[in-house]
N, C-alpha and C positions, 0 to 999 in steps of 0.2 A: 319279369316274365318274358318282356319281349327280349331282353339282353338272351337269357338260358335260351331260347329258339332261336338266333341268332347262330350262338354256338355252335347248336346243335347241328344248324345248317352249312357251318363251317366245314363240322365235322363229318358229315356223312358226304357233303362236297369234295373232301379229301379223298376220301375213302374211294370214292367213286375213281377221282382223277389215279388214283394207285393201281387200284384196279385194270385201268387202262390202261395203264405203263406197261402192268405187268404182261396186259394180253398182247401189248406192242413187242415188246420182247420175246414173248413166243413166236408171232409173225417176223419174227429176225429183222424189227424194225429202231435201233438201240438211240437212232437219232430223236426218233419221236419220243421211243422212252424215257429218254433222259429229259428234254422240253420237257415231259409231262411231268416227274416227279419233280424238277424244278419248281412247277404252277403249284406241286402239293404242299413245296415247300414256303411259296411265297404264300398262302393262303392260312397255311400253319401259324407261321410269323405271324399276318396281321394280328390275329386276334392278341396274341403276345402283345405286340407295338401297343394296340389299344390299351393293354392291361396294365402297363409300363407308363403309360401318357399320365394313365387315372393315379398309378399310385405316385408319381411325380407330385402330379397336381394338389392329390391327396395331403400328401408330406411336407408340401410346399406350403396350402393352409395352414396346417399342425403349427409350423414355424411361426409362421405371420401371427396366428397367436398367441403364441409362445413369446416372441418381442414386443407382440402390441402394437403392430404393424398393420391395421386396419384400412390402405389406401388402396390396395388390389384390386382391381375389377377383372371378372371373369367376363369372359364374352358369352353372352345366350344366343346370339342368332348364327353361331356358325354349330357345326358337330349333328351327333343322335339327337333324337326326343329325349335320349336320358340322358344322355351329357350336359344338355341344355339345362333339365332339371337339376343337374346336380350345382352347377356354372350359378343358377338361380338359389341355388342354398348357400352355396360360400356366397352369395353378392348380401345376402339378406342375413346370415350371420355374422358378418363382417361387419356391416351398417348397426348390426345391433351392441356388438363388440366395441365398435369406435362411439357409439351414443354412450355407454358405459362408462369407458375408458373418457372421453371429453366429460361426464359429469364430475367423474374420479378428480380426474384437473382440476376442475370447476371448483369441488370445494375443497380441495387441495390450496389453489389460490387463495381461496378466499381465505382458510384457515391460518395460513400463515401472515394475509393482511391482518386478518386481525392479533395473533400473535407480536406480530411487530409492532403496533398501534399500542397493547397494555401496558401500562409500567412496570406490572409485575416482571420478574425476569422468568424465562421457562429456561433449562436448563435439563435435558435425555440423552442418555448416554446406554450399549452396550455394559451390562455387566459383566461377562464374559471376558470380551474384544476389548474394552472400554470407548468404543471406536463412538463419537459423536453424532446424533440421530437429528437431532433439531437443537439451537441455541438461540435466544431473539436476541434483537439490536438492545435490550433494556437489560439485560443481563452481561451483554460485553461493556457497557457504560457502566454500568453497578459497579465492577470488579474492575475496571478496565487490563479487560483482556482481547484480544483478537477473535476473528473468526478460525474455529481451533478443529481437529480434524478428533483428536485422541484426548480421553481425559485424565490420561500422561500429563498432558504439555502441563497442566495444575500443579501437579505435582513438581514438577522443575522451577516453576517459576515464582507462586505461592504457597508455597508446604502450611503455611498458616489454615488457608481454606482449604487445601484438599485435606487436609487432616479433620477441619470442623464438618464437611460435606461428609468425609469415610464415617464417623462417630455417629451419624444422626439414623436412625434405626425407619425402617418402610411403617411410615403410617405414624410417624413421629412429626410433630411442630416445633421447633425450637427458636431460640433467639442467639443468633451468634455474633461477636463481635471483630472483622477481618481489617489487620492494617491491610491497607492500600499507600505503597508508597510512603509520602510522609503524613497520610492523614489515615483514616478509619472511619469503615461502614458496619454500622448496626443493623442486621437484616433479622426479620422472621423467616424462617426457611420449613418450610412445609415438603415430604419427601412421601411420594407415592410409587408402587411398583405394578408392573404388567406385564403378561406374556404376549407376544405374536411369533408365528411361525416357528415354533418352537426356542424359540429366545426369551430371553430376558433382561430387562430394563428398567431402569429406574430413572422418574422424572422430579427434576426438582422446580417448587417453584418458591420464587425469592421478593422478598417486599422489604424494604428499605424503610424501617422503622424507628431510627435515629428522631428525626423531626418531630414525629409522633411524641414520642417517649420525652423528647429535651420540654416540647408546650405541654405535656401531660404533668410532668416534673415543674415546671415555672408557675402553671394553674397551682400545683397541691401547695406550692409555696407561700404562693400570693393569698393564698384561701387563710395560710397559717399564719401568717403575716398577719392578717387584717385582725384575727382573734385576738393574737398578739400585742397588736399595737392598742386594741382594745382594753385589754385588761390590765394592760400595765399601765397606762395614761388612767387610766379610774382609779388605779390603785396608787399611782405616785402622787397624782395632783396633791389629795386632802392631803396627806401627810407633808409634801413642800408646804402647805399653806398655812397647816400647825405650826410647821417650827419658825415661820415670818411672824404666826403671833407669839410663838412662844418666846422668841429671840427679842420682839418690841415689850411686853413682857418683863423680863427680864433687865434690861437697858431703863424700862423705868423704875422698879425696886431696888435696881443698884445705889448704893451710897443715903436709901430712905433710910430713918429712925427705925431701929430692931429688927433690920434687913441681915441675912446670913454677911457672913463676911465676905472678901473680894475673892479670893481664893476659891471659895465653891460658887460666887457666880462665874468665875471663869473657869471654872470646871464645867459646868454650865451652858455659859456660853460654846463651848468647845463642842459638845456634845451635839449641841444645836444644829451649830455652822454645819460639823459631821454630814449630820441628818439632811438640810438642806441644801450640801454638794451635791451626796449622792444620790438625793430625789431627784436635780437638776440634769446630774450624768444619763442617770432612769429614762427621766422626762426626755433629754436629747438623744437618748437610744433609739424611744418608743418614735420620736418623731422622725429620724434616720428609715426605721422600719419604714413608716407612712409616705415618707417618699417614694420607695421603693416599689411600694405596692400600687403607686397610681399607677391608671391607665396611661400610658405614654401615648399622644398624639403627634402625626406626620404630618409636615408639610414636604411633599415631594414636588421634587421638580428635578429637569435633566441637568447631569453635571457631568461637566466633561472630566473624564479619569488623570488627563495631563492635569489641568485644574487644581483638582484637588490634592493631588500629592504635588505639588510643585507650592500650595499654600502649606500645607503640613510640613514640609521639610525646608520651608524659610523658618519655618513658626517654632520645628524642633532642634533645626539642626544645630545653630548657635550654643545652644546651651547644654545637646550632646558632645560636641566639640571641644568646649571647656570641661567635659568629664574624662576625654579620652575617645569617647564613642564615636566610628564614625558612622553616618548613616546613608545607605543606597537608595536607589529608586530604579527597579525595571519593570516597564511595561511592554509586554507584550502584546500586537497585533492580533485580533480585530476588535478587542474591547476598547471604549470608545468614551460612550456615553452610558452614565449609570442614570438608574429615575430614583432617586433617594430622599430622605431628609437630609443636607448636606450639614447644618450644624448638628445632628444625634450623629450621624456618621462619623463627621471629625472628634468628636469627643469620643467615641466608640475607638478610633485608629489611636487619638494623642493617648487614651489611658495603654491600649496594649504597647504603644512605644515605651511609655513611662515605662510599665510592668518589665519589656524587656532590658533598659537600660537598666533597673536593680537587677537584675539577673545576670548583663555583663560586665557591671561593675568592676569584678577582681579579674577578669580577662586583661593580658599585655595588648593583645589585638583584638580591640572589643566593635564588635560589628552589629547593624541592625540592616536588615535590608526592606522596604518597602517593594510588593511584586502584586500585579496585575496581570489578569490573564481572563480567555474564557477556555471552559473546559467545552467536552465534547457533544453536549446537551446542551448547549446557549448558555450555561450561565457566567455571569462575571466571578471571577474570583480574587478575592484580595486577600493578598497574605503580609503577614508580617513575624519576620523571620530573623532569630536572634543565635549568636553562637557563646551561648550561658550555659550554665551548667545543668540546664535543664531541670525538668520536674520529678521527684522521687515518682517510683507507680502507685505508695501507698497515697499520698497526695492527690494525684491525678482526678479520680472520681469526685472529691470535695471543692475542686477551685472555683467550679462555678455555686457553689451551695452558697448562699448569702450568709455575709458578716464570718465567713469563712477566709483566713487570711495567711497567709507565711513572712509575713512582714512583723515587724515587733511594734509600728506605727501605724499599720494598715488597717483600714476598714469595713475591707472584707466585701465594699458593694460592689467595686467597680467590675468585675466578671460578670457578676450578675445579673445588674443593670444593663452590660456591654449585648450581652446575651437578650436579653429585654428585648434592646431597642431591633438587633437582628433580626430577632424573630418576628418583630412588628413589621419589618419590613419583607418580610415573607422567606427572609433567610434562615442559614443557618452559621452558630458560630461552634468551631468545634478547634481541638488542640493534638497537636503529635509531639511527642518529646523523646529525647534518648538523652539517659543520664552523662554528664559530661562534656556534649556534641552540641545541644542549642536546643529552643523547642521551634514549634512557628503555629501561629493561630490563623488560623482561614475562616475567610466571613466570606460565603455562597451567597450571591445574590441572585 
């Protein structure tokens, strides 16, 4: 109200000063005249100027909001009563704006500490753009992929997983399985979708299920195992024990008065012996089984990684060397010190050396290399890496299945077992292979 009187006063002010001029100008006074419409004209202006200051100032808010620019302070003690009032509304909406905008942060920050912090991987991307929204640190170690801008770069670099990510449908869970390099991760992949500001996006998130599935898989074995070893040891003993008495038996009616002839006690005898091989072969199965199935106990202690590959390849190399084979050893920087059971360990490395050296057998340049390393989550990795003709893929899923074997001699436990002991020590033991090229089995500690 008081701004519109103002005006008004402007305006009748003017009007007034015109007036003047004009009567100056009758009185053939043009100097004065002029001064005066001058004064009509500077008073005209102000009000302009003022009008122009506000919408400045006006616009100039607008903006600050606009960026999220909330550090402005208006001044209240200079200008009008209403200027002041207004000076006092940007300062108190601004302060409300940046309270806002600092909680927005607030759990902005915190949202993403905790993202970084899950092992789940999160993984959001533009469908559209395909342009990258949020990725955490436990999704570029899963995959080991970079911090990536487009979810193009997937598609260049791993066609494997962008292809199993494009396949999996919004509100689907699945279990996928991606090489990485020369090894492979088993991940559950859970895929959800959302709009904001009129976009659309899709968030994946990813859980490294491998581990899970290998101890899930060794339990239902071990469970089988124990039935196993059960029923077959109840069931071979009596029968080994009959044919010890049928065989003692036998050996005294031979050559008695009105005893069959020699001919059918050794037909007899034969049949026996039969009986009591393969109750004993039974018997040494069911007992192989029972091995297998114990609880493996650790004695850990720290062992230095030079150490230990510097014992194993005095212990192998001699006798690789007389086959042709030769054997490497690189360790890589900053693995050091493992906390292991060092004898289940060494016997875990000498059988995958074994297993490699039947594999590069018919190789001219038959290689095995021992390699140490830590990956980019702290852990130790120890590989052992052979240039053999590798593993068929129909094979692949069975090697570690127990008494499961591709040897004509073989027994089928040592994967198994090797696997066992890994896992006891909270690892994991897993295999890459490409037919022709070599395989290499890695044990994550």
């Amino acid at each position: 109200m008081r701004y519109i009187i103002k005006i008004l006063a402007y305006f009748i002010l003017t009007l007034a000063i015109v007036g003047f001029a004009v009567f100056l100008f009758q009185k053939n006074q043009p100097l004065y005249a002029s001064l005066s419409l001058a004064a009509a004209a500077i008073i005209i202006w102000l009000p302009f100027r003022s009008l122009a200051k506000r919408d400045k100032e006006f616009y100039q808010f607008v903006e600050d909001i606009r960026y999220r620019d909330f550090t402005r302070n208006y001044d209240i003690r200079k200008g009008s009563p209403e200027l002041q009032k207004r000076h006092k509304a940007f300062n108190e909406l601004n302060e409300a704006y940046g309270a806002i905008s600092a909680e927005r942060e607030t759990h902005f920050i915190y949202l993403q500490r905790v993202l970084e912090m899950v092992s789940a991987g999160i993984l959001t991307y533009d469908i559209n753009s395909g342009e990258i929204i949020w990725i955490n640190e436990a999704t570029k170690q899963l995959f080991g992929i970079p911090q990536i801008k487009n979810i193009e770069w997937i598609n260049s670099r791993n066609k494997y997983l962008y292809d199993a990510l494009s396949e999996i449908e919004i509100g689907e869970s699945k279990i996928i399985d991606i090489p990485i390099g020369l090894n492979s991760v088993k991940v559950l992949t859970n895929l959800s979708g959302f709009q904001s500001d009129g976009k659309f996006y899709k968030l994946f998130a990813f859980q490294n299920v491998r581990d899970a599935l290998e101890e899930a898989e060794s339990t239902a074995w071990k469970r089988l195992l124990s039935v196993m070893t059960h029923e077959i040891m109840n069931s071979v003993a009596p029968i080994s024990s009959l044919a010890d008495t049928l065989s003692g038996n036998i050996n005294r009616l031979k050559g008695a008065p009105g005893s069959i002839n020699d001919f059918a006690f050794d037909d007899l005898t034969l049949g026996i012996e039969t009986i009591k091989r393969r109750s004993d072969g039974l018997f040494g199965f069911a007992q192989a089984y029972r091995s297998l199935n114990k609880t493996i106990e650790l004695n850990i202690s720290n062992v230095y990684i030079e150490d230990l590959f510097d014992n194993l390849y005095r212990l192998m190399a001699p006798g690789l060397e007389r086959k042709g084979i030769r054997l490497e050893v690189e360790i890589k920087e900053p693995v050091s010190i493992l906390h292991i059971d060092r004898r289940l360990m060494e016997q875990v490395i000498i059988n995958l050396i074994t297993n490699a050296a039947d594999a590069v057998r018919e190789k001219p340049d038959a290689r095995i290399s021992l390699f140490a390393s830590t990956d980019v989550s702290g852990k130790a990795i120890l590989k052992v890496i052979d240039n053999g003709n590798g593993i068929p893929p129909d094979l692949l899923d069975k090697i570690f299945i127990p008494f499961f074997s591709t040897k004509k001699k073989g027994s089928g436990i040592g994967l198994s077992l090797s696997r066992q002991i890994v896992q006891r020590h909270k690892g994991g033991l897993r295999v890459r292979t490409e037919e022709g090229k070599g395989s290499v089995f890695t044990i994550s500690l």
